[in-house]
KOLBALO-644280 format. One record per residue (C-alpha): residue in three letters; x, z, y negated; chain; residue number from 1. Coordinates in nm, 3 decimals, padded with zeros to 5 digits. Layout:
! KOLBALO-644280
> ALA|X|Z|Y|A|NUM
...
This chain:
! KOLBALO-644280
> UNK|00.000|00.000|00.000|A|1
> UNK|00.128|-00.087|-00.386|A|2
> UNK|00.209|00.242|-00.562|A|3
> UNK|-00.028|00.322|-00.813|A|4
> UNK|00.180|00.209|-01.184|A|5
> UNK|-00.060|00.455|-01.411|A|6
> UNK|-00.170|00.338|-01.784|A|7
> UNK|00.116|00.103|-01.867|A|8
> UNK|-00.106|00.084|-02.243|A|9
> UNK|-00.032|00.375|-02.339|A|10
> UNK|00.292|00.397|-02.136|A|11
> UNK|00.414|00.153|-02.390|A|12
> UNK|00.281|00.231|-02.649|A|13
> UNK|00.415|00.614|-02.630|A|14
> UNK|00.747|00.436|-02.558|A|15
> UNK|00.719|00.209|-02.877|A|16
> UNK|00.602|00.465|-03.132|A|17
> UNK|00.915|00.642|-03.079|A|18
> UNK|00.803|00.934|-02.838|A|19
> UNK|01.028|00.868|-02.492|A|20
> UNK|00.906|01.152|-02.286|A|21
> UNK|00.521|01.289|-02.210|A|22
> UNK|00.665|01.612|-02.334|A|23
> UNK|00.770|01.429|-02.700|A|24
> UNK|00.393|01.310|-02.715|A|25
> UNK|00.238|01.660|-02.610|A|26
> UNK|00.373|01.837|-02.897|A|27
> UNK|00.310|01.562|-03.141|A|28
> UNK|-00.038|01.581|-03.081|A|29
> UNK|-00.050|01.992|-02.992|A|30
> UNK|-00.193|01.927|-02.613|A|31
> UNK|-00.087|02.029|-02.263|A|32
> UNK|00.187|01.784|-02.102|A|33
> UNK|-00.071|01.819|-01.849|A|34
> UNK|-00.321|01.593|-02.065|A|35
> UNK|-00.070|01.333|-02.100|A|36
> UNK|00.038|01.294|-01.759|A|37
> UNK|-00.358|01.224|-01.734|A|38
> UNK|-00.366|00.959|-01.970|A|39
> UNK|-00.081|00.773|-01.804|A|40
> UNK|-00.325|00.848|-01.447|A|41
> UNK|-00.464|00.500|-01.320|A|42
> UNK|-00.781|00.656|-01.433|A|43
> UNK|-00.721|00.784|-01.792|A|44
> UNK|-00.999|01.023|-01.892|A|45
> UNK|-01.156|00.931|-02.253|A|46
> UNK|-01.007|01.173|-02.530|A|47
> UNK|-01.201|01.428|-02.675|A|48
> UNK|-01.325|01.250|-03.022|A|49
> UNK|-01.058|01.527|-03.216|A|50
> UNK|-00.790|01.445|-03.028|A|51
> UNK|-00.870|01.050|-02.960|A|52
> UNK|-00.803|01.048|-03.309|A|53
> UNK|-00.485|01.214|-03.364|A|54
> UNK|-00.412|00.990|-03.046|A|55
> UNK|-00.485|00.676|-03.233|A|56
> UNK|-00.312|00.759|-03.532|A|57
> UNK|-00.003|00.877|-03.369|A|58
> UNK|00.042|00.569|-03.163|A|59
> UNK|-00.124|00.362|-03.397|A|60
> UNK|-00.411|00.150|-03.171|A|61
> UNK|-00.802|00.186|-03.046|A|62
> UNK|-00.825|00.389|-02.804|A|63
> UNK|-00.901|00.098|-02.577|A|64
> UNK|-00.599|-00.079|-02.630|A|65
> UNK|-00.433|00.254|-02.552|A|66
> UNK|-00.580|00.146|-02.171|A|67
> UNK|-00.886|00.401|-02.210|A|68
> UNK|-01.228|00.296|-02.124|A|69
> UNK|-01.530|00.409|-02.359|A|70
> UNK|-01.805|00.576|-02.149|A|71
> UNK|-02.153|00.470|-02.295|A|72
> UNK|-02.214|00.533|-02.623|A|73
> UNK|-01.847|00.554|-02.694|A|74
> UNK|-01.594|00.345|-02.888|A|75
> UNK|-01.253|00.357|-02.999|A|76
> UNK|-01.122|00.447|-03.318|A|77
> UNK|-01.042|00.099|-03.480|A|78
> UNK|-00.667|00.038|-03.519|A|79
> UNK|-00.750|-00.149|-03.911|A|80
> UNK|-00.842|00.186|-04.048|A|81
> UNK|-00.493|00.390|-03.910|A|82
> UNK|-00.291|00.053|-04.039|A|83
> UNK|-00.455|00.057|-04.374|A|84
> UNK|-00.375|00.430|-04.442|A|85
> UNK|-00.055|00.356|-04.370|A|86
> UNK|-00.057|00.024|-04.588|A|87
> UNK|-00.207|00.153|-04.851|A|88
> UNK|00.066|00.510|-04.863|A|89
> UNK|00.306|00.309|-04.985|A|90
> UNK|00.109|00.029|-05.193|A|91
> UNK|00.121|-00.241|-04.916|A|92
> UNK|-00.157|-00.543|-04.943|A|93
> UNK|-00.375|-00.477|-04.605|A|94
> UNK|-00.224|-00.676|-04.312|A|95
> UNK|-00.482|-00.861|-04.096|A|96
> UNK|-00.484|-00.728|-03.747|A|97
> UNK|-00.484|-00.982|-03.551|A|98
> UNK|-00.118|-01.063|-03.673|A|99
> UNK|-00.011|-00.710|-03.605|A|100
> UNK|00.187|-00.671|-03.344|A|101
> UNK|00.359|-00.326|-03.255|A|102
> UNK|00.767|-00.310|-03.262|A|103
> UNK|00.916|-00.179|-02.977|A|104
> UNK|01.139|00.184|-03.068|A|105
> UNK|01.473|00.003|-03.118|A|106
> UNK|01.271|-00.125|-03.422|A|107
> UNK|01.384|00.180|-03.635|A|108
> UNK|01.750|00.172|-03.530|A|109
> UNK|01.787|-00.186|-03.603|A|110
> UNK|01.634|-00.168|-03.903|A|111
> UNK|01.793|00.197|-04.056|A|112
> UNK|02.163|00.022|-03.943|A|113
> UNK|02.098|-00.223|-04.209|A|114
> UNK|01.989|00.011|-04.465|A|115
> UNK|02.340|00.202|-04.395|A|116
> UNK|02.522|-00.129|-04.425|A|117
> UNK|02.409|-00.193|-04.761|A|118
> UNK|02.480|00.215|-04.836|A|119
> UNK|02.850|00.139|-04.792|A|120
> UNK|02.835|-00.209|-04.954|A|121
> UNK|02.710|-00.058|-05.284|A|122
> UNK|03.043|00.065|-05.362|A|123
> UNK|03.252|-00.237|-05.312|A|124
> UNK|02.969|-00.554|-05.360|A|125
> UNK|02.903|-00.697|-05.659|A|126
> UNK|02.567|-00.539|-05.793|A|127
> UNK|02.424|-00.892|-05.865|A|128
> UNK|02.514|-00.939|-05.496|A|129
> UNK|02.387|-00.659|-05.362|A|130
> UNK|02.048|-00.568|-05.497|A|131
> UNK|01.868|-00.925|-05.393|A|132
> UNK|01.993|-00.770|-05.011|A|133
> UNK|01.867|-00.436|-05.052|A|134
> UNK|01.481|-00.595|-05.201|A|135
> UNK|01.476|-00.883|-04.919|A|136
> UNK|01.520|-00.578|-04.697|A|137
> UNK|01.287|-00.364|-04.831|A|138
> UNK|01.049|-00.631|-04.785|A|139
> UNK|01.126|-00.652|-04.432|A|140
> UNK|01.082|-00.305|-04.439|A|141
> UNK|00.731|-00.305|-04.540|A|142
> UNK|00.623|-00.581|-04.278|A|143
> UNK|00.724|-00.367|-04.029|A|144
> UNK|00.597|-00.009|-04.113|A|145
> UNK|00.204|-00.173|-04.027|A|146
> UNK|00.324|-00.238|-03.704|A|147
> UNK|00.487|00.033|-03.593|A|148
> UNK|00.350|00.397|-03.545|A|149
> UNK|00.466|00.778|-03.470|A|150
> UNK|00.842|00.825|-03.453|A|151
> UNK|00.941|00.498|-03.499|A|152
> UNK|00.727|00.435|-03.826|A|153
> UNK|00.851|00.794|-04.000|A|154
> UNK|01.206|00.643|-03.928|A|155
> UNK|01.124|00.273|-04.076|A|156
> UNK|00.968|00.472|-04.355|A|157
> UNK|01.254|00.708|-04.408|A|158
> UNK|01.498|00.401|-04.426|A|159
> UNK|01.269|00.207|-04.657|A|160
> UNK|01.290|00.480|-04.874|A|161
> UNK|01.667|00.505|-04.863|A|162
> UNK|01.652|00.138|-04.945|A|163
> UNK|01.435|00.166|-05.197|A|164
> UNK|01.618|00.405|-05.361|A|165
> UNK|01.949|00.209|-05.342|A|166
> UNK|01.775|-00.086|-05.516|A|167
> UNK|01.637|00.188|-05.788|A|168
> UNK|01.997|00.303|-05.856|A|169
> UNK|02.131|-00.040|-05.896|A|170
> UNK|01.888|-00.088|-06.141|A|171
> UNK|01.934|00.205|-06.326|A|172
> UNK|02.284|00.241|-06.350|A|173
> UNK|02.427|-00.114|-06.255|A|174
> UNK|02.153|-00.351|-06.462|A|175
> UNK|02.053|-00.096|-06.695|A|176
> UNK|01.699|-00.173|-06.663|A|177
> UNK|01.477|00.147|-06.677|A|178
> UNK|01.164|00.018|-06.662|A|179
> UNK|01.172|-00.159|-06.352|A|180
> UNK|01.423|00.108|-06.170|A|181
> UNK|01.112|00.291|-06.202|A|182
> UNK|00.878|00.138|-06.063|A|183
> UNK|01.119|00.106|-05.795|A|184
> UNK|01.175|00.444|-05.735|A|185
> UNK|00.814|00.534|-05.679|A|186
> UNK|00.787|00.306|-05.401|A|187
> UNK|01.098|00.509|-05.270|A|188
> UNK|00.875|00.822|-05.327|A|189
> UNK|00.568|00.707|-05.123|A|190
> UNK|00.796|00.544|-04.835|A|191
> UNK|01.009|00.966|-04.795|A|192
> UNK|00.638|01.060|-04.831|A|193
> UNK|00.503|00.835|-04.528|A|194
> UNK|00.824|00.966|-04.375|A|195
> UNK|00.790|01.311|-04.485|A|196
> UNK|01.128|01.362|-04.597|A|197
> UNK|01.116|01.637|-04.843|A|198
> UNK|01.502|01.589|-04.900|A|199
> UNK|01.490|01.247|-04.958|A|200
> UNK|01.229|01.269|-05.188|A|201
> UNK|01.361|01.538|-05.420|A|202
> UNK|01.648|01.274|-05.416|A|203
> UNK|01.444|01.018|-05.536|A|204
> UNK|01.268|01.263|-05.778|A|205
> UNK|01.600|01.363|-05.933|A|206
> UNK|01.688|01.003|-05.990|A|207
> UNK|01.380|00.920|-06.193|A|208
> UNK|01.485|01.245|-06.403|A|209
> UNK|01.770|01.035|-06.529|A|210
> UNK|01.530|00.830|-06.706|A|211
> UNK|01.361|01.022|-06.953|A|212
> UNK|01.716|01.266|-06.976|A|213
> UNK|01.894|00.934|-07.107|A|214
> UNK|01.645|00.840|-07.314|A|215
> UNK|01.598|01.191|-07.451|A|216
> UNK|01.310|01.299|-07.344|A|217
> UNK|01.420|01.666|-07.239|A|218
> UNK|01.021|01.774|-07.133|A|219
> UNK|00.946|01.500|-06.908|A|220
> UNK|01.352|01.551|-06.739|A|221
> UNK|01.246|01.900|-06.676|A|222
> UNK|00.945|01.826|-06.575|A|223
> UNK|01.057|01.615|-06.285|A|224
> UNK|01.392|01.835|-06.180|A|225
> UNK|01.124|02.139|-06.151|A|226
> UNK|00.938|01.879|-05.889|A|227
> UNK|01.256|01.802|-05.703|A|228
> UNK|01.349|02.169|-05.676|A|229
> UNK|01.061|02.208|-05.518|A|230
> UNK|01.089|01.907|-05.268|A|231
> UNK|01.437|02.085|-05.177|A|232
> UNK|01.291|02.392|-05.087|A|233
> UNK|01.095|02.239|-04.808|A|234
> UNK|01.441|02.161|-04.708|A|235
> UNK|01.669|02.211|-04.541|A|236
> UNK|01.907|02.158|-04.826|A|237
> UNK|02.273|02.160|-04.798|A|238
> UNK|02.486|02.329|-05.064|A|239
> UNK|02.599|01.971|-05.177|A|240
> UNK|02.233|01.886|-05.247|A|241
> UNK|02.171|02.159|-05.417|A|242
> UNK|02.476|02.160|-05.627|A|243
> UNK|02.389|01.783|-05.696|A|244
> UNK|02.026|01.864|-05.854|A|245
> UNK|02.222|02.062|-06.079|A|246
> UNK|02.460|01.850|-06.210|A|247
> UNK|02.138|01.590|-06.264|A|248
> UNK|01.998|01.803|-06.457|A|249
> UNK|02.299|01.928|-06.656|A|250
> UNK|02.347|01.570|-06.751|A|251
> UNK|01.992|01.521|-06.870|A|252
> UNK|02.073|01.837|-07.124|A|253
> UNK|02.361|01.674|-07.183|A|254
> UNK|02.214|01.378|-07.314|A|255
> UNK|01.965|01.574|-07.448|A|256
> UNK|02.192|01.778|-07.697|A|257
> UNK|02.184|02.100|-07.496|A|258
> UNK|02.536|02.133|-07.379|A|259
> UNK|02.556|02.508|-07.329|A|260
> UNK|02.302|02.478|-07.060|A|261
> UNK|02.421|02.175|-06.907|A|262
> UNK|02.739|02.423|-06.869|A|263
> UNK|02.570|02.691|-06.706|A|264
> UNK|02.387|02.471|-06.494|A|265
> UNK|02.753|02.325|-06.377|A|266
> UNK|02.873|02.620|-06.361|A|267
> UNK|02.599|02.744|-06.096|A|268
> UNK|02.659|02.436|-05.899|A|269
> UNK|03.023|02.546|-05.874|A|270
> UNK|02.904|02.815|-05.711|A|271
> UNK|02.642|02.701|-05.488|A|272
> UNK|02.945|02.457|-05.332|A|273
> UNK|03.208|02.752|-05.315|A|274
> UNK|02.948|02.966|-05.123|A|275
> UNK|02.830|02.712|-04.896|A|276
> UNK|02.562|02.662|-04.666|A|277
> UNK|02.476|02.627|-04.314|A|278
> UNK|02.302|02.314|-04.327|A|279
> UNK|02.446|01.990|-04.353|A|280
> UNK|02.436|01.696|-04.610|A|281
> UNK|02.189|01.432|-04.569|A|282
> UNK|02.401|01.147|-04.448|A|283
> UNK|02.247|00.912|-04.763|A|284
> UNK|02.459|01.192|-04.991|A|285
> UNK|02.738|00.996|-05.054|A|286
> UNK|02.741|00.949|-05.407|A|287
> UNK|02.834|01.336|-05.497|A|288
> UNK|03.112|01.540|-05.405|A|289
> UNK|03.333|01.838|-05.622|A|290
> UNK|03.545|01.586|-05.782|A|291
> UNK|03.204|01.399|-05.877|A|292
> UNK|03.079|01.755|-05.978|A|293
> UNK|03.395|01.802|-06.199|A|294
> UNK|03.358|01.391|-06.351|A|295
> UNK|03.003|01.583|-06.477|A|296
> UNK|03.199|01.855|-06.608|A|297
> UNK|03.444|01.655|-06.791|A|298
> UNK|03.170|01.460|-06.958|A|299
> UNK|02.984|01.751|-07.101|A|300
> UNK|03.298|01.944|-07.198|A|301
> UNK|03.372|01.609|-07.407|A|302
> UNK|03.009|01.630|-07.546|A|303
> UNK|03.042|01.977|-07.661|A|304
> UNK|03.354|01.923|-07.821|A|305
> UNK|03.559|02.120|-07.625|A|306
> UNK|03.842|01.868|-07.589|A|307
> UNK|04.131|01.997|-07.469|A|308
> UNK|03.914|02.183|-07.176|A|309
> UNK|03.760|01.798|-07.095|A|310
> UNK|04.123|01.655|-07.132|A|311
> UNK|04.210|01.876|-06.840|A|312
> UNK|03.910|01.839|-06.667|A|313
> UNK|03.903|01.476|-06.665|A|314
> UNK|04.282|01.419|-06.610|A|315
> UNK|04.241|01.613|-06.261|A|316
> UNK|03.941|01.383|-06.218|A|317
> UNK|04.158|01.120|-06.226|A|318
> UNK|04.372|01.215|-05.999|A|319
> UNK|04.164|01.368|-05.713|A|320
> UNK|03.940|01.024|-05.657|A|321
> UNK|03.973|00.856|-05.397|A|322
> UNK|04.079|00.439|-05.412|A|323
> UNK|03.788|00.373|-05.348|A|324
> UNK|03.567|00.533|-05.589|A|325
> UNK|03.625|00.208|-05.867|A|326
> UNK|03.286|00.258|-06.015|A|327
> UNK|03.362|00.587|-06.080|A|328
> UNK|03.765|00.556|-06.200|A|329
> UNK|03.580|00.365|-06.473|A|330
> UNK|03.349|00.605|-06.576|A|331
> UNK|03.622|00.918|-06.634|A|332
> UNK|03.890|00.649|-06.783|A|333
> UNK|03.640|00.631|-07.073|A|334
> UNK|03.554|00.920|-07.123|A|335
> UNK|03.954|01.020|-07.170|A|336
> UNK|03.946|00.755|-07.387|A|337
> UNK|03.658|00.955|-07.581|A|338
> UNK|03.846|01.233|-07.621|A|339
> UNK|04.197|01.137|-07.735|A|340
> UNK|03.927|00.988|-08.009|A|341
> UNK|03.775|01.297|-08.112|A|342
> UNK|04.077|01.427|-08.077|A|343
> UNK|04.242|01.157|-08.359|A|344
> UNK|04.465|00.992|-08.094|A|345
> UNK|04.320|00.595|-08.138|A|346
> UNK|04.691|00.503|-07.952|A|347
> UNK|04.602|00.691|-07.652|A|348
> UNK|04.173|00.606|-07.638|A|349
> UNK|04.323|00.218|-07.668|A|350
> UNK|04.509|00.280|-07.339|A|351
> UNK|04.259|00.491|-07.139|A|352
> UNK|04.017|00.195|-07.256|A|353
> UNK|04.229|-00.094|-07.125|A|354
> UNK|04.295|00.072|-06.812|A|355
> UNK|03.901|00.076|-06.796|A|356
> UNK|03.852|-00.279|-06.900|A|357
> UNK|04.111|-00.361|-06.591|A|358
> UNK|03.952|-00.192|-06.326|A|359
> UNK|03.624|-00.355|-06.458|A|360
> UNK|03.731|-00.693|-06.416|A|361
> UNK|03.783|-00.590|-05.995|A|362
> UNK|03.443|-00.395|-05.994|A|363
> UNK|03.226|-00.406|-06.244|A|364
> UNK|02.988|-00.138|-06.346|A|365
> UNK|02.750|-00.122|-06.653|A|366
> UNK|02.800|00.257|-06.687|A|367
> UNK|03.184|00.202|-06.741|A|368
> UNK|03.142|-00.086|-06.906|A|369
> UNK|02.886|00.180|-07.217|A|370
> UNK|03.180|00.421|-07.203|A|371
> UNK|03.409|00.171|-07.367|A|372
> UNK|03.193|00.032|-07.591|A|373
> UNK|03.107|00.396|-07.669|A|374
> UNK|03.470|00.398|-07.762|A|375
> UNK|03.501|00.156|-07.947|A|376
> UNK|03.299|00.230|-08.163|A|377
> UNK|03.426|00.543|-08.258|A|378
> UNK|03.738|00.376|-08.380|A|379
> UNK|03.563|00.176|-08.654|A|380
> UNK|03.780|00.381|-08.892|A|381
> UNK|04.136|00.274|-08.700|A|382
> UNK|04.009|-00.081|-08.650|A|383
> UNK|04.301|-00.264|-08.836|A|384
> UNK|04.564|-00.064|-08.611|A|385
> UNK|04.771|-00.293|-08.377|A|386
> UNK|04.602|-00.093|-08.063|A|387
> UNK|04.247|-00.149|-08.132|A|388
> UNK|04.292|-00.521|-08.205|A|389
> UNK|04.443|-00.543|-07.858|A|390
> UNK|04.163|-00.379|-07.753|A|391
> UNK|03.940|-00.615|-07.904|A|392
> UNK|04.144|-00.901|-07.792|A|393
> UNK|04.020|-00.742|-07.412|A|394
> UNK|03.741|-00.687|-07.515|A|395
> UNK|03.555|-00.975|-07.585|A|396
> UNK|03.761|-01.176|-07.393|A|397
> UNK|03.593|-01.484|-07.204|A|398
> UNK|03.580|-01.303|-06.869|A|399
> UNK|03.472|-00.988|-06.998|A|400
> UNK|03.220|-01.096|-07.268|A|401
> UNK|03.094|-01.365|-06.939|A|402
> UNK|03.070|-01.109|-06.721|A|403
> UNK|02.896|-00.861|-06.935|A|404
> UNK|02.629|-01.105|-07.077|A|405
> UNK|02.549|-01.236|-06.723|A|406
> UNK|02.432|-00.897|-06.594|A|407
């Protein structure tokens, strides 16, 4: 006699929603293993209507496409109405059924390797390059979420929202473009939310802070740091995290005018990393570190006119980054070329500057790019001097006047 193969339906589909054992499925849904070892029976019994729904929205079919069959006066929960709640948590146009199909679980691996790829890429790839990869992606990222369920979609979701967010930062920092950044970063918000990654979206949340803190808008800032705080707290947040939401913050004082807290605020984060924590760093958390911490520093000790103290803090900046941290060599070059002129040196800010312009011609970035133009325009009153008209001559040279126009 053939042995008896069960429900292969919902075999599958527990496989493709991410859930590999009965067990995995059992506590997802809060039943006895017992009940799914039933299910997968050649002679499934129909769900209790409670629990036939949690069933459908977990693996993300009817119930009889799950290999159930109604008794009278019974049907399944339609699989439209799980697929458009998911559509419409993070804006998606509804997606006719019939050209649904469900991924199978190696779905979210394939997809979340990508989404690191382009996490490494962002330091080394042209932005221009880059962000048309990270939105084609996202796209991709959005046709699949529909057709995927459990497990597998709250991964998918969780590296759409990464993705998302990458995009949001190149357009923030890299293309200076505010407005659509974000727009951007909400859809990074409601993809961690269909995830339910509270870390990832007090990331996100702390990134749209940056808005209204550059543009001066201290309340709204605040407003959204207090909201990210709170995302961390669901946690579990690693003392680099944490440390991180307060530098953001102390920036947006910074650029708010309110330096002395923007220096308390650093000087907690200090802290928070010299303490520790048990938990680790999201693996996404690769754009912070002390030495970042200390570029913040620099920056606001320059802003409060405490110049030699930024000198200092800056010059050990400079030499504690790593090769590869270009974007960011830029960045702290400029502002040392701030302070030698507040500090009256225009000799010295010329040569920090070049050195600036240099590395911007390898990698470019619109932040470093603000910081010498910052700069330069503080040495209106030295303009004649041999060393700024060298500057100048860098300055709007073809390739960098090119280069600067095109993005």
């Amino acid at each position: 006699m053939a042995r008896p193969v069960g429900n292969t339906r919902l075999k599958a589909a527990r496989v493709a929603a991410g859930y590999h054992s009965q067990q995995a499925l059992a506590e997802a849904l809060r039943v006895g293993v017992r009940q799914v070892r039933r299910w997968e029976s050649d002679s499934p019994p129909w769900p209790h209507p409670e629990v036939g729904q949690a069933l459908t929205q977990v693996l993300g079919q009817d119930l009889e496409s799950l290999g159930f069959t109604p008794p009278a006066g019974a049907t399944g929960r339609g699989r439209r109405t799980v697929l458009a709640t998911t559509a419409a948590a993070v804006g998606l146009a509804a997606v006719p059924t019939k050209a649904l199909a469900m991924q199978p679980s190696t779905a979210a691996e394939d997809y979340a390797a990508v989404t690191r790829s382009h996490r490494r890429l962002y330091w080394s790839v042209a932005p221009a390059t880059l962000h048309p990869a990270a939105l084609a992606h996202a796209t991709l990222g959005c046709e699949l979420l529909p057709e995927t369920a459990g497990q597998t979609r709250q991964r998918i979701a969780a590296a759409l929202g990464e993705t998302w967010l990458l995009a949001g930062r190149i357009e923030f920092f890299d293309m200076r473009d505010a407005e659509r950044a974000q727009q951007t970063l909400l859809r990074a918000l409601q993809a961690a939310g269909e995830a339910n990654d509270p870390l990832l979206g007090a990331a996100v949340l702390a990134h749209t802070a940056f808005i209204p803190g550059w543009a001066g808008d201290r309340e709204a800032a605040v407003e959204r740091m207090v909201a990210a705080r709170a995302y961390a707290r669901r946690g579990p947040a690693s003392a680099e995290l944490l440390a991180w939401l307060d530098a953001v913050e102390a920036e947006c004082e910074t650029r708010c005018g309110h330096t002395r807290t923007a220096l308390h605020l650093i000087g907690h984060a200090e802290d928070v990393l010299t303490n520790g924590s048990e938990y680790a760093s999201p693996e996404w958390l690769d754009w912070f570190s002390p030495v970042r911490l200390a570029a913040f520093k620099g920056n606001t000790q320059l802003r409060a006119g405490h110049l030699p103290q930024a000198r200092v803090t800056l010059l050990g900046v400079l030499d504690d980054l790593d090769a590869s941290e270009e974007k960011q060599t830029t960045v702290v070059l400029g502002d040392l070329a701030a302070v030698e002129a507040a500090a009256g040196d225009p000799e010295a800010a010329c040569g920090y500057a070049l050195r600036a312009l240099d590395q911007l011609e390898r990698t470019w970035y619109a932040m470093g790019m603000d910081r010498v133009r910052d700069v330069r325009r503080t040495l209106a009153p030295h303009q004649h001097e041999e060393c700024v008209r060298k500057l100048d001559d860098r300055l709007y040279g073809w390739s960098t006047t090119v280069s600067a126009l095109a993005r």
